[in-house]
PDB file of N, CA, C and O in Angstrom:
ATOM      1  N   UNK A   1       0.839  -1.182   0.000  1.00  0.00           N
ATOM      2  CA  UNK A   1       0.000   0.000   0.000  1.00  0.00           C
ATOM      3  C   UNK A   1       0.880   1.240   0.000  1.00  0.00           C
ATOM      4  O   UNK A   1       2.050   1.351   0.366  1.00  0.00           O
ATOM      5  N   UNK A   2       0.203   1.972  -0.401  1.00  0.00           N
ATOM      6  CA  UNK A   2       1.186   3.717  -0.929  1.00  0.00           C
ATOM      7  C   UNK A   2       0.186   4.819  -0.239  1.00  0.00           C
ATOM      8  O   UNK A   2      -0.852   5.378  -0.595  1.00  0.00           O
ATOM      9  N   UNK A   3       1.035   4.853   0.948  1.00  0.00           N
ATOM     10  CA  UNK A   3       0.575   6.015   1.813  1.00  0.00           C
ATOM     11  C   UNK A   3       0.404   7.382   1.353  1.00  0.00           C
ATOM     12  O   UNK A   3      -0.096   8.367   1.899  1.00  0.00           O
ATOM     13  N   UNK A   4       0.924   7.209   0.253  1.00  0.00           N
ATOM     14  CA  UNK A   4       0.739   9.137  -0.102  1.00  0.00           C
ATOM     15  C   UNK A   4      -0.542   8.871  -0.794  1.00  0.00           C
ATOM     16  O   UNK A   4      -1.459   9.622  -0.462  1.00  0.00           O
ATOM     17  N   UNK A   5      -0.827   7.909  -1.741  1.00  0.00           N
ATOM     18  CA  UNK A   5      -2.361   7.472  -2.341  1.00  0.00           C
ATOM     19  C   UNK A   5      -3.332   7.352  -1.492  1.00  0.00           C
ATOM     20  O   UNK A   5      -4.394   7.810  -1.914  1.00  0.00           O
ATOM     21  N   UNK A   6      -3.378   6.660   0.124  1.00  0.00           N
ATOM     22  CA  UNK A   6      -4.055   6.539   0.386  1.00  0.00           C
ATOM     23  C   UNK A   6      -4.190   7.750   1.647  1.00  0.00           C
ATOM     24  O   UNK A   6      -4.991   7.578   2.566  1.00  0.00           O
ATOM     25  N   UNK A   7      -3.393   8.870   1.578  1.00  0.00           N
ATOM     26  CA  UNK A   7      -3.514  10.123   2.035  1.00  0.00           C
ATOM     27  C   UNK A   7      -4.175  11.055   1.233  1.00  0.00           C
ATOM     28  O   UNK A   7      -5.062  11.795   1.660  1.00  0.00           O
ATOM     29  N   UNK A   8      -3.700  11.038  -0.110  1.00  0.00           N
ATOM     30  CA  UNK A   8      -4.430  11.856  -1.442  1.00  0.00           C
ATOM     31  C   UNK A   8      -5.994  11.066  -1.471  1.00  0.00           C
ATOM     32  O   UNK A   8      -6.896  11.740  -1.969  1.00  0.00           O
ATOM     33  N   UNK A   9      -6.251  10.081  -1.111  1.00  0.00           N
ATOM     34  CA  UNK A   9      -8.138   9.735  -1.140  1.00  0.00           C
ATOM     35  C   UNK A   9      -8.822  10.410   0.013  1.00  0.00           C
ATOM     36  O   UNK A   9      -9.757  11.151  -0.290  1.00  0.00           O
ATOM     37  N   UNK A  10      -8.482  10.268   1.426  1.00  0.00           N
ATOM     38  CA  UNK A  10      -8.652  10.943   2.276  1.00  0.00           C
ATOM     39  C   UNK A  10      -8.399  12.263   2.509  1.00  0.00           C
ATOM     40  O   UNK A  10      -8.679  12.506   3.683  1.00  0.00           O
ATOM     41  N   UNK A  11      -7.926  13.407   1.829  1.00  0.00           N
ATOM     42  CA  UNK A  11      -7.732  14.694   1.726  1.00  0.00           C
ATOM     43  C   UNK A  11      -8.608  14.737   0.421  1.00  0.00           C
ATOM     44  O   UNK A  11      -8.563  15.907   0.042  1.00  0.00           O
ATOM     45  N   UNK A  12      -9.366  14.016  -0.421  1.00  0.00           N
ATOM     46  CA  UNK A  12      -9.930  13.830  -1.634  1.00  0.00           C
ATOM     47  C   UNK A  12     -11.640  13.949  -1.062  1.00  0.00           C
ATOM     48  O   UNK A  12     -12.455  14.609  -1.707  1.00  0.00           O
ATOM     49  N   UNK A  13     -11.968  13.322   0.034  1.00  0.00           N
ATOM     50  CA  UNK A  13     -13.053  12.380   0.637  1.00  0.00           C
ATOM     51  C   UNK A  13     -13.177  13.745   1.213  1.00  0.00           C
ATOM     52  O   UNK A  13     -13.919  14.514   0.602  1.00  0.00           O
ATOM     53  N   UNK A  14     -12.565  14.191   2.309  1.00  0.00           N
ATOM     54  CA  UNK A  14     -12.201  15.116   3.170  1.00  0.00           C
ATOM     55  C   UNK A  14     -12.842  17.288   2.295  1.00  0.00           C
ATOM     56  O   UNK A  14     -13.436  18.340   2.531  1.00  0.00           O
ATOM     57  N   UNK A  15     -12.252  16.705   1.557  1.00  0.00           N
ATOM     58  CA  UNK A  15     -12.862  17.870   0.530  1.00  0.00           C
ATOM     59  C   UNK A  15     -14.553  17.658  -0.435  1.00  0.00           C
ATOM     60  O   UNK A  15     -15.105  18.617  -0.976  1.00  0.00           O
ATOM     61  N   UNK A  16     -14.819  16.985  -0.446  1.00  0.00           N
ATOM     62  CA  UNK A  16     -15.905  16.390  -0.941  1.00  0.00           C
ATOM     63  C   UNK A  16     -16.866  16.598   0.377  1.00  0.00           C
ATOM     64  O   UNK A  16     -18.029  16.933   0.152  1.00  0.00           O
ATOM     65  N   UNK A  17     -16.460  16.422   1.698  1.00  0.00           N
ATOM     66  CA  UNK A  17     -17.349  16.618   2.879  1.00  0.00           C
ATOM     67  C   UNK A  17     -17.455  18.324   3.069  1.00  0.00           C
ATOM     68  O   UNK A  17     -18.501  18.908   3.353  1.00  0.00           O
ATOM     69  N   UNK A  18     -16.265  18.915   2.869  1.00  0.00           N
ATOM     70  CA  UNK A  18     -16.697  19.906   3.212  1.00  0.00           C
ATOM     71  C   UNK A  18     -17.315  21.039   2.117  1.00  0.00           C
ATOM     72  O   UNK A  18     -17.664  22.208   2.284  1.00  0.00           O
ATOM     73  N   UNK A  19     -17.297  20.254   1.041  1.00  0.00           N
ATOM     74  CA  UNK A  19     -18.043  21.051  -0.515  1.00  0.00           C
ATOM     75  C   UNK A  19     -19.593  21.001   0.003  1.00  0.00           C
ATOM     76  O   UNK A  19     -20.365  21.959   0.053  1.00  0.00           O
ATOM     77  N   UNK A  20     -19.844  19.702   0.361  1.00  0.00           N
ATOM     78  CA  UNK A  20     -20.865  19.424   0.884  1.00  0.00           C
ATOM     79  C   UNK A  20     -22.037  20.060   1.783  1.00  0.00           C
ATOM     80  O   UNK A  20     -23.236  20.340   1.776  1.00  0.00           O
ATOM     81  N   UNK A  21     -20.588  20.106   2.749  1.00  0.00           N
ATOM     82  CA  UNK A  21     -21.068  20.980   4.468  1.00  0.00           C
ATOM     83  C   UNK A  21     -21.512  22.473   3.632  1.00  0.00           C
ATOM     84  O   UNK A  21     -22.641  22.929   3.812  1.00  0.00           O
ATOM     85  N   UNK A  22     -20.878  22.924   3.044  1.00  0.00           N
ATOM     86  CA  UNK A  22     -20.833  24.297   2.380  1.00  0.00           C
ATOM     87  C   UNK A  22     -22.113  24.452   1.776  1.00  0.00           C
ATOM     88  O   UNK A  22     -22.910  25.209   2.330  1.00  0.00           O
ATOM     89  N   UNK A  23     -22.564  23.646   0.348  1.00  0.00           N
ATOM     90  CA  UNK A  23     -23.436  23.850   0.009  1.00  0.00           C
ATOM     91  C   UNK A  23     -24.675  23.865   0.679  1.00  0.00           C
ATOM     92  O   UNK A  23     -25.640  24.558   0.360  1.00  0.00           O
ATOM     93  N   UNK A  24     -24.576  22.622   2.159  1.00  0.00           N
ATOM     94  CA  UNK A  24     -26.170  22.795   2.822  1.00  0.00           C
ATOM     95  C   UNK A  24     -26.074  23.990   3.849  1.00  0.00           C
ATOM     96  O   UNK A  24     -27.158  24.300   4.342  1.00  0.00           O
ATOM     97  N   UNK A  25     -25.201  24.572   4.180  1.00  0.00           N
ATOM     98  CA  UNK A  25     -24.876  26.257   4.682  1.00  0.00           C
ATOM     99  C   UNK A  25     -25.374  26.930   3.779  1.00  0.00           C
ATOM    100  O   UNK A  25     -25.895  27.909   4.314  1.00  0.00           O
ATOM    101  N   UNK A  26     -25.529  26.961   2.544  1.00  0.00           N
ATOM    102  CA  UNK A  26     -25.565  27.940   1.468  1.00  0.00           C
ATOM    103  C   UNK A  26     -27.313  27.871   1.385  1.00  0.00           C
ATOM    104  O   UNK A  26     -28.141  28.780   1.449  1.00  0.00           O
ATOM    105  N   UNK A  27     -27.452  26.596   1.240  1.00  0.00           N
ATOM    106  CA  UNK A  27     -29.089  26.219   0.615  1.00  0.00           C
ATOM    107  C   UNK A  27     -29.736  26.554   2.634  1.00  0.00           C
ATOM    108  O   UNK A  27     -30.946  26.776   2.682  1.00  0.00           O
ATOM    109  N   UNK A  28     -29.251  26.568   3.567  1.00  0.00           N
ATOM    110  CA  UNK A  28     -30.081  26.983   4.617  1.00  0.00           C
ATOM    111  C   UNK A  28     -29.913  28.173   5.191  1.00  0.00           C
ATOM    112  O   UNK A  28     -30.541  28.404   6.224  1.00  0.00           O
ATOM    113  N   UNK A  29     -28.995  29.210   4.613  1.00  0.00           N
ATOM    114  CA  UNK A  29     -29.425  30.170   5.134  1.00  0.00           C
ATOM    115  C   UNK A  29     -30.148  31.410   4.769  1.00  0.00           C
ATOM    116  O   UNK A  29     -30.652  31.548   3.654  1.00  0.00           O
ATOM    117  N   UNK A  30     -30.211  32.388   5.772  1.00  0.00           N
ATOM    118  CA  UNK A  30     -30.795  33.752   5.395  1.00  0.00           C
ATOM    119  C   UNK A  30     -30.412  34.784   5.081  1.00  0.00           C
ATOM    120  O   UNK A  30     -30.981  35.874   5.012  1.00  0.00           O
ATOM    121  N   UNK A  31     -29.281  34.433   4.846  1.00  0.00           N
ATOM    122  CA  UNK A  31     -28.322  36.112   4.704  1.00  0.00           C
ATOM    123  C   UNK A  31     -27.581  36.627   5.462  1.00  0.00           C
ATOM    124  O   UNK A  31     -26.824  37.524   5.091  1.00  0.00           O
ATOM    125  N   UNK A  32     -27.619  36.198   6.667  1.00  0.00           N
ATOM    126  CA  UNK A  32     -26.456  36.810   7.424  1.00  0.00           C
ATOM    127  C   UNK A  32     -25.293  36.936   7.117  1.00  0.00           C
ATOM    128  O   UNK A  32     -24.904  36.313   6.128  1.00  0.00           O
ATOM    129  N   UNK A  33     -24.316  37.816   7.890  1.00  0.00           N
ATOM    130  CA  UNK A  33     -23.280  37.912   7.501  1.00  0.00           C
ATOM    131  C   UNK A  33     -22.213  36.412   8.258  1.00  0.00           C
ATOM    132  O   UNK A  33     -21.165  35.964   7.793  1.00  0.00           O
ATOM    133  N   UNK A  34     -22.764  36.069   9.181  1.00  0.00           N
ATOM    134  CA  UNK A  34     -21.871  35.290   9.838  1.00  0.00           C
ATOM    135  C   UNK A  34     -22.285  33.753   8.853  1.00  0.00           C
ATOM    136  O   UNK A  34     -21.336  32.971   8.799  1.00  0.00           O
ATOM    137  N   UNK A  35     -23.163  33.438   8.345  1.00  0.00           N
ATOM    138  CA  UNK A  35     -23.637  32.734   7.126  1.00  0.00           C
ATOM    139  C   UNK A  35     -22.666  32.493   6.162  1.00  0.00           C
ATOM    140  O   UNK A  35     -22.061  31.459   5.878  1.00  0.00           O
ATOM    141  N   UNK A  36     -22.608  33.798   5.632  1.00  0.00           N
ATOM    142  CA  UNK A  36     -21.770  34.106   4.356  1.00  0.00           C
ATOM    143  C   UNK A  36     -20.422  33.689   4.616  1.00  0.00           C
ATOM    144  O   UNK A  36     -19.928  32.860   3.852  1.00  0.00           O
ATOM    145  N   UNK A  37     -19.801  34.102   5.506  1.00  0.00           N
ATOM    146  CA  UNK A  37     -18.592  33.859   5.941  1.00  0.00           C
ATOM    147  C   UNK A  37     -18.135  32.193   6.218  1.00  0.00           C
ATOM    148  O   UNK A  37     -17.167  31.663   5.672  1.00  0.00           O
ATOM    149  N   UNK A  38     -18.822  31.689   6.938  1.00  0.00           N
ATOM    150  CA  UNK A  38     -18.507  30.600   7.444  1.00  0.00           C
ATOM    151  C   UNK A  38     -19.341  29.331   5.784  1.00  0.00           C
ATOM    152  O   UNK A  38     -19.631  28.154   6.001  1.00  0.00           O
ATOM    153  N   UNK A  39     -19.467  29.770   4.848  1.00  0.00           N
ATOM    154  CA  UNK A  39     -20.082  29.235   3.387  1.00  0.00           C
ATOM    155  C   UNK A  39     -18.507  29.132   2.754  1.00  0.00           C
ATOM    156  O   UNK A  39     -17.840  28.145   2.444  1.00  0.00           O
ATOM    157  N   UNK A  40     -18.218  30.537   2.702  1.00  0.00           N
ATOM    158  CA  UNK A  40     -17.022  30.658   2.065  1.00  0.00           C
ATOM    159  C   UNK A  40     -15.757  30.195   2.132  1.00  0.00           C
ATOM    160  O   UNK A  40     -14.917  29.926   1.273  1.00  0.00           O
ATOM    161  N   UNK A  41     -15.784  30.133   3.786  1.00  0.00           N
ATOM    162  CA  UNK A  41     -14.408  29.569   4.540  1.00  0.00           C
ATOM    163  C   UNK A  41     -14.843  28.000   4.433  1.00  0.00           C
ATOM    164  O   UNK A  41     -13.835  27.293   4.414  1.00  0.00           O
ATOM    165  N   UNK A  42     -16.137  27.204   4.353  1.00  0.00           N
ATOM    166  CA  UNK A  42     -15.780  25.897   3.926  1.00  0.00           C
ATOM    167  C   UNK A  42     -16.178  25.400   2.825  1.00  0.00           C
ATOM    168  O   UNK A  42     -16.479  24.215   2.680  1.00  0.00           O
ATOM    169  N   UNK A  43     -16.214  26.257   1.955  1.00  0.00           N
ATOM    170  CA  UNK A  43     -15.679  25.975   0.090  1.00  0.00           C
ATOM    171  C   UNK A  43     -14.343  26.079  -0.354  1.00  0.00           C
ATOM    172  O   UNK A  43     -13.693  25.323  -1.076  1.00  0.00           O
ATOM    173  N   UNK A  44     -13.949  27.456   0.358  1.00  0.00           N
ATOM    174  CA  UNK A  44     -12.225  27.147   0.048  1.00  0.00           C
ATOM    175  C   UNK A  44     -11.567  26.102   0.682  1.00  0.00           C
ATOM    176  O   UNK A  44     -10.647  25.593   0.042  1.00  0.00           O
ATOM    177  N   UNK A  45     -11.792  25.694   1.690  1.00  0.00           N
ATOM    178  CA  UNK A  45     -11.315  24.816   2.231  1.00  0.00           C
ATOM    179  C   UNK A  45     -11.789  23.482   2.117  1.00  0.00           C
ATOM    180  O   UNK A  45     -11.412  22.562   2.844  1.00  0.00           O
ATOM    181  N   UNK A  46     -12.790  23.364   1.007  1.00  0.00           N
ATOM    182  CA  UNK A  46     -13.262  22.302   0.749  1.00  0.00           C
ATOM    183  C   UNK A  46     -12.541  21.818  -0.639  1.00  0.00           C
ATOM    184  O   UNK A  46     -12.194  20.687  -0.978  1.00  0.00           O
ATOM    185  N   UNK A  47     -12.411  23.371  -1.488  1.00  0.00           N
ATOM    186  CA  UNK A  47     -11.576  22.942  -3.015  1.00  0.00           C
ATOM    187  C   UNK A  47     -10.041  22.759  -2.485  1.00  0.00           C
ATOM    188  O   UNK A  47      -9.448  21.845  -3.057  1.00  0.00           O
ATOM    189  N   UNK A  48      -9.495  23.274  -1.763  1.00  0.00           N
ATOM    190  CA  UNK A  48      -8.111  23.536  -1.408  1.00  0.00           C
ATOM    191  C   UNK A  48      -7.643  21.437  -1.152  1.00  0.00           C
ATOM    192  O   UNK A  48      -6.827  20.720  -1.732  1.00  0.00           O
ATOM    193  N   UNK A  49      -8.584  21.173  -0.102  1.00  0.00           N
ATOM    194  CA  UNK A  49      -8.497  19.717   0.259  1.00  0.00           C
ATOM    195  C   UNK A  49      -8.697  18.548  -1.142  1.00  0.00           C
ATOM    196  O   UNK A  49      -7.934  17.604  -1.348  1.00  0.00           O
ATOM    197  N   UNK A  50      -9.850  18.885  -1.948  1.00  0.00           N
ATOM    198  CA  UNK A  50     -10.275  18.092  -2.773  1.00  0.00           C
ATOM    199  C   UNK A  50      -9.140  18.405  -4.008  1.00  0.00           C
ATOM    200  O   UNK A  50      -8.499  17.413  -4.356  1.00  0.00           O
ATOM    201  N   UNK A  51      -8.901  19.386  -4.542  1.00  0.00           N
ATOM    202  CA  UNK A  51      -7.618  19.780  -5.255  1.00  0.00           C
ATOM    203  C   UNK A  51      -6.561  18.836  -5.779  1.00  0.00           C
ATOM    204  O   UNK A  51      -6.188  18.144  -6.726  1.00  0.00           O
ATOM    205  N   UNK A  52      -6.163  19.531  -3.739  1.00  0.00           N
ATOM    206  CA  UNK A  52      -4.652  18.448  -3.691  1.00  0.00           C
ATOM    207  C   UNK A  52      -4.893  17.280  -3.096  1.00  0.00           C
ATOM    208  O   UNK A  52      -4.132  17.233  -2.130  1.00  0.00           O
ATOM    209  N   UNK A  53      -5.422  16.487  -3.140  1.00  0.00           N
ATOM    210  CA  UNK A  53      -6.289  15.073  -2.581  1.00  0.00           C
ATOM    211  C   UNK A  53      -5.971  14.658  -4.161  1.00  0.00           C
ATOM    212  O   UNK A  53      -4.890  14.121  -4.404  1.00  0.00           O
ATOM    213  N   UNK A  54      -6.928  14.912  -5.239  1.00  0.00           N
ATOM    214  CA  UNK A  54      -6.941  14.279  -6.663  1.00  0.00           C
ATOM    215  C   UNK A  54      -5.412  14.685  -6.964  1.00  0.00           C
ATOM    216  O   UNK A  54      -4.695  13.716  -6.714  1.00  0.00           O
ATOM    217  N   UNK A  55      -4.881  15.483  -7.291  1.00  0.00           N
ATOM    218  CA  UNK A  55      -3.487  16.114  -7.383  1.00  0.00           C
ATOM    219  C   UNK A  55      -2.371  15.119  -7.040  1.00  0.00           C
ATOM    220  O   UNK A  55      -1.503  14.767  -7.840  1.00  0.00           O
ATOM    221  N   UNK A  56      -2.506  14.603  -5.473  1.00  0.00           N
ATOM    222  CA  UNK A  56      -1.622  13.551  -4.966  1.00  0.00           C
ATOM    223  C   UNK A  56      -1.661  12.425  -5.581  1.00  0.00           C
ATOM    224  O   UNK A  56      -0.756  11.856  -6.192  1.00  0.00           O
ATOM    225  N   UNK A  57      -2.986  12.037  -5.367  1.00  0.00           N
ATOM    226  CA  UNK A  57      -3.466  10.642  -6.368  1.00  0.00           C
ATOM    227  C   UNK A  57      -3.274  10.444  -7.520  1.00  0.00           C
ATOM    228  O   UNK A  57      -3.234   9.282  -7.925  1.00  0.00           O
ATOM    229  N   UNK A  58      -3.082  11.629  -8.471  1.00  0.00           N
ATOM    230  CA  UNK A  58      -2.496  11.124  -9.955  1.00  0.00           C
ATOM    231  C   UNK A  58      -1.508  11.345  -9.823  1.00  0.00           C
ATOM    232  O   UNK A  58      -1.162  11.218 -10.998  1.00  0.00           O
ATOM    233  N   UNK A  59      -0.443  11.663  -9.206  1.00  0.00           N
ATOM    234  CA  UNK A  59       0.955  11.971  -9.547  1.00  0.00           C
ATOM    235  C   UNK A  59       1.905  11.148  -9.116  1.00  0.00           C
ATOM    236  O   UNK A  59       3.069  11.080  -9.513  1.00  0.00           O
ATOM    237  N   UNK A  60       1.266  10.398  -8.121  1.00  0.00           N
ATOM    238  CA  UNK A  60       2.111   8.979  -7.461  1.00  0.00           C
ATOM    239  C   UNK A  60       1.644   7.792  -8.219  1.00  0.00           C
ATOM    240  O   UNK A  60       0.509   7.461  -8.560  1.00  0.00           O
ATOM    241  N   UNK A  61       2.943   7.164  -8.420  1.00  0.00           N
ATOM    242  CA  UNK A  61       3.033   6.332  -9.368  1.00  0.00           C
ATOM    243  C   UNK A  61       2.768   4.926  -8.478  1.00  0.00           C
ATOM    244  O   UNK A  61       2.805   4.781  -7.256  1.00  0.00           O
ATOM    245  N   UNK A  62       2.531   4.098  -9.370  1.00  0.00           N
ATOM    246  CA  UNK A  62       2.400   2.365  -8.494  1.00  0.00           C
ATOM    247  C   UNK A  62       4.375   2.112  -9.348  1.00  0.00           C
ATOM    248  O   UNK A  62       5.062   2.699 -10.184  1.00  0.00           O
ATOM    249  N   UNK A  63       4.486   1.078  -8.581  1.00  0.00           N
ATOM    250  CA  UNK A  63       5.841   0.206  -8.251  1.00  0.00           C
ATOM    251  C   UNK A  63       5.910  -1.117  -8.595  1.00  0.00           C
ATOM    252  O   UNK A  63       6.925  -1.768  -8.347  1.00  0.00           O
TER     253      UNK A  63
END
């Protein structure tokens, strides 16, 4: 097994949860400002994870 692969699925998985978390923040709220903020901070941090998650996973080679 290839720990950086199976680190790049889990930083992959990991970003996919928080695209997630984000969008049902987005679809439940009302506008607030503290809303908006905390939408934004877990989309970037949802593409940032999912990114380099797929990123890791294609670039490591099998042996």
């Amino acid at each position: 097994m290839n720990i950086k692969r199976i680190f790049g699925s889990i930083l992959t998985v990991l970003g996919i949860a928080g695209l997630i978390y984000a969008a049902v923040l987005f679809a439940n709220s009302n506008g607030g400002t503290h809303n908006i903020k905390a939408v934004i901070i877990y989309c970037i941090l949802g593409l940032i994870f999912f990114v380099s998650g797929i990123s890791l996973v294609r670039t490591v080679r099998d042996d």
